[in-house]
C-alpha distance (Angstrom), angle and dihedral (degrees) to the residues before:
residue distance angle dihedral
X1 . . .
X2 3.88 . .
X3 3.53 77.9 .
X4 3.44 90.9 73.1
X5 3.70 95.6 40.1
X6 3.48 95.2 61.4
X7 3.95 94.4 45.5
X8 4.24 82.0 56.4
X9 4.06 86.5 49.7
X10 4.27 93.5 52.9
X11 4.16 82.7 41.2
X12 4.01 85.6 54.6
X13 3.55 92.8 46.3
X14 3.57 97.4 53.3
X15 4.21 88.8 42.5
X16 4.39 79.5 54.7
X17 3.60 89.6 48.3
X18 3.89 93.5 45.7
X19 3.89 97.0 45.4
X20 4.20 90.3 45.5
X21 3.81 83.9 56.6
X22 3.51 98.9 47.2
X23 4.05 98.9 38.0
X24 4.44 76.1 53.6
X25 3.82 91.1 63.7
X26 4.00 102.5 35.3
X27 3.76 70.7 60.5
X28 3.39 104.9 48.6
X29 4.31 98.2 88.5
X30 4.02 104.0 168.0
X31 4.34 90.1 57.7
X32 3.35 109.0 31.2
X33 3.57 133.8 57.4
X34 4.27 126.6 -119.3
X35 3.80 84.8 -106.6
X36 3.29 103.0 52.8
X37 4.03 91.5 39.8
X38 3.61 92.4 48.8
X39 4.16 93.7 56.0
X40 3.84 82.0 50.7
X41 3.48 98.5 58.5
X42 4.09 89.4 51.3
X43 3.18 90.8 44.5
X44 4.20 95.8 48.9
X45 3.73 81.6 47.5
X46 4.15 94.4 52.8
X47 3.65 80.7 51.7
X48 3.48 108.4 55.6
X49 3.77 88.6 39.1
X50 4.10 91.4 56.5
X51 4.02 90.1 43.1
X52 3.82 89.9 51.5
X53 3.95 92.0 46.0
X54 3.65 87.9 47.5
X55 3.76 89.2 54.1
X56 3.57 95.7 45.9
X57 3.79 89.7 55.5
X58 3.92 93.6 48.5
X59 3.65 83.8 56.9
X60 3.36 97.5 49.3
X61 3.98 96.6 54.1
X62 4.20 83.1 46.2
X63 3.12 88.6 56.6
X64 3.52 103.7 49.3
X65 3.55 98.4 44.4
């Protein structure tokens, strides 16, 4: 089962990597338009939702085991 853990902690880390990139353009004003920005805020958020739920499961199986 730690197997499985640790395959939910490189799927977190990618969901991290994913929502730092996207939270960098809903930043980025002077390039990209309000639309565009505003999808990648959501989508930053969607991402550090899914890494933490992915972390909370790893945990879980940890902690059972």
């Amino acid at each position: 089962m730690t197997d499985l853990a640790t395959a939910y902690n490189l799927a977190a880390a990618w969901h991290d990597k994913q929502a730092a990139a996207c939270l960098a353009i809903s930043k980025d004003e002077p390039r990209i338009d309000a639309e565009v920005r505003a999808k990648a805020a959501q989508a930053a958020i969607h991402h550090g939702a899914s890494a933490a739920g992915l972390r909370l499961a790893a945990s879980n199986i940890r902690r059972a085991n």
